[in-house]
C-alpha positions, 0 to 999 in steps of 0.5 A: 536525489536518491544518492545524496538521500542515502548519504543523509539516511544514517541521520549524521551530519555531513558537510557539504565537501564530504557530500561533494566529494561522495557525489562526484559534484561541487558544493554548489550542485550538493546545494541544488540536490539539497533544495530539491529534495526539500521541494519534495517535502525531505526536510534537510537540517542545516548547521553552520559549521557542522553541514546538513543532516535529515531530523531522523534515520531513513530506511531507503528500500533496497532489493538486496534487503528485500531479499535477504528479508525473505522476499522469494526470488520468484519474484520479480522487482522493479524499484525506481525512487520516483514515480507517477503511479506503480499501478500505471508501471505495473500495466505498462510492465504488463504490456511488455511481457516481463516475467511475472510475478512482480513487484513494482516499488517506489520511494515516492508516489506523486500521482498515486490514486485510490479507489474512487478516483481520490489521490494517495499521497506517500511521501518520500522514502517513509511509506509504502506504496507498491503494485504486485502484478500476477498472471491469472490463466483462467480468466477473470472469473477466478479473482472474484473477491481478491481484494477481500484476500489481499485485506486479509493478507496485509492484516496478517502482515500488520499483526506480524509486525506488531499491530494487535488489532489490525480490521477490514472495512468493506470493501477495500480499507485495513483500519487500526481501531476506526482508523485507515491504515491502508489502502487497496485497489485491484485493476484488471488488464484481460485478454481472452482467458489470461487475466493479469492483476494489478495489486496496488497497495498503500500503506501508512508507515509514517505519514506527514501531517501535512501531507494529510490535511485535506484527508476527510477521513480518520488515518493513522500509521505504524510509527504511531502504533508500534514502540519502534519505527518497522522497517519497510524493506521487512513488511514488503518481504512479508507482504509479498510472500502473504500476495503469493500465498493469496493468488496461489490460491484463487488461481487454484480455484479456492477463491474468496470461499478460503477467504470468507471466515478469515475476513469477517474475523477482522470485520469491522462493520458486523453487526453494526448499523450502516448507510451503503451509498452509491452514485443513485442512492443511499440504503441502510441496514445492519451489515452481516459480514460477507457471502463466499463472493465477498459482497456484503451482506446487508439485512434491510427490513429484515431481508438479506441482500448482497452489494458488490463492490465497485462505486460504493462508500460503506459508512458506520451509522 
């Protein structure tokens, strides 16, 4: 399926012979690769007489484009076009031994979880959805509030690529004016002393509002915020540098105390009434940004107290 969608990326129409030929297969089998992509959700134009072309231009993610994009050679990449879920790689990666840092990468994601057990969907070819893997030799104590830092660095790479106004929603969401953009979901695999940690992210490139219908929350994307479609291959070399520079530092021992100023610069919830649920109750408050282990700070009846993360849903009042 990749090969034929990267024949299609350029938006062209192609002929079932051409395409055949480029293959190495029939018509018939052109046809077959054809409807299987549409069985993903890859709409595929076709004209009589003309042959078949995708609706717009698709950037394929590539390693030598992440590459020349900036992406540090340190980094060690794994790209397939299909996946269950590039967390579930990343720890199976892990259980391997491979060199690490890493990122694991995909064009589609079928099983794709965030946190609290929803499904994420990404498309095909149009989304992000990524694990980056670092080895912490200190133990789990020192990663205290690292999915705070990662909501700071994926909103440095949003203003990077053009978003104004990129905000973090406690704990784990990146929102563009109320309205989820991204997605982060941090799993630890500890043994003993050596801490390694898995670093999903999802990020709304271009979503399909299909794909988005059983969603109970407001979304949005960056090819409606931005003048022009940004390529993926760029925001991952960013990223990336961004996700080398965070656990750099916490595995120096800075941790989320570097952190605190810069998250509640992009905090979305200060000040703001809020309802804090868990699995056993409800508390309400007005949240006061976050301490320098990255739990929310909560004034309720005039007393602060701090939540930490875990099954915990945040919601403005």
């Amino acid at each position: 399926m990749q090969a034929v969608l990267a024949l299609l990326s350029d938006n062209e129409f192609h002929s079932g012979e051409e395409l055949g030929a480029a293959l190495g297969v029939t018509r018939a089998a052109v046809w077959k690769k054809l409807k299987k992509l549409e069985s993903i959700g890859v709409t595929v134009h076709s004209v009589k007489g003309r042959g078949y072309r995708l609706p717009s231009p698709l950037e394929l993610l590539s390693k030598q484009a992440l590459r020349d994009s900036g992406l540090p050679e340190e980094v060690n990449l794994r790209l397939a076009f299909e996946t269950e879920s590039t967390n579930g790689d990343a720890k199976l990666y892990i259980a391997q031994g491979q060199p690490l840092p890493a990122l694991i990468l995909t064009e589609r994601q079928t099983q794709g979880k965030g946190r609290r057990g929803r499904q994420w969907e990404s498309g095909v070819a149009k989304n992000i959805a990524c694990s980056f893997v670092w080895r912490f030799d200190n133990g789990p104590s020192v990663v205290e509030g690292l999915s705070l830092a990662v909501g700071v660095a994926v909103a440095r790479v949003l203003k990077k690529v053009g978003v104004p106004n990129p905000g973090l929603k406690w704990p784990n969401d990146v929102q563009v004016d109320g309205r989820k953009i991204c997605g982060i979901l941090l799993e630890m695999v500890a043994d003993q002393d050596v801490c390694h940690v898995v670093i999903g992210i999802g990020l709304n490139v271009e979503m399909d509002e299909g794909f988005m219908t059983h969603v109970d929350q407001p979304w949005t994307d960056l090819v409606s915020r931005l003048k022009s479609r940004p390529s993926r291959n760029i925001i991952l070399a960013e990223l990336g540098k961004e996700l080398i520079e965070v656990c750099r530092l916490f595995e120096e021992g800075h941790g989320m105390k570097h952190f605190q100023h810069q998250w509640q610069a992009y905090d979305v919830l200060f000040n703001q009434s809020v309802t804090v649920s868990t699995i056993s109750q409800q508390r309400h408050g007005v949240a006061r940004g976050i301490d320098q282990k990255g739990a929310l700070l909560l004034e309720e009846d005039g007393e602060l107290v701090a939540l930490h993360g875990g099954e915990i849903s945040v919601r403005r009042v």
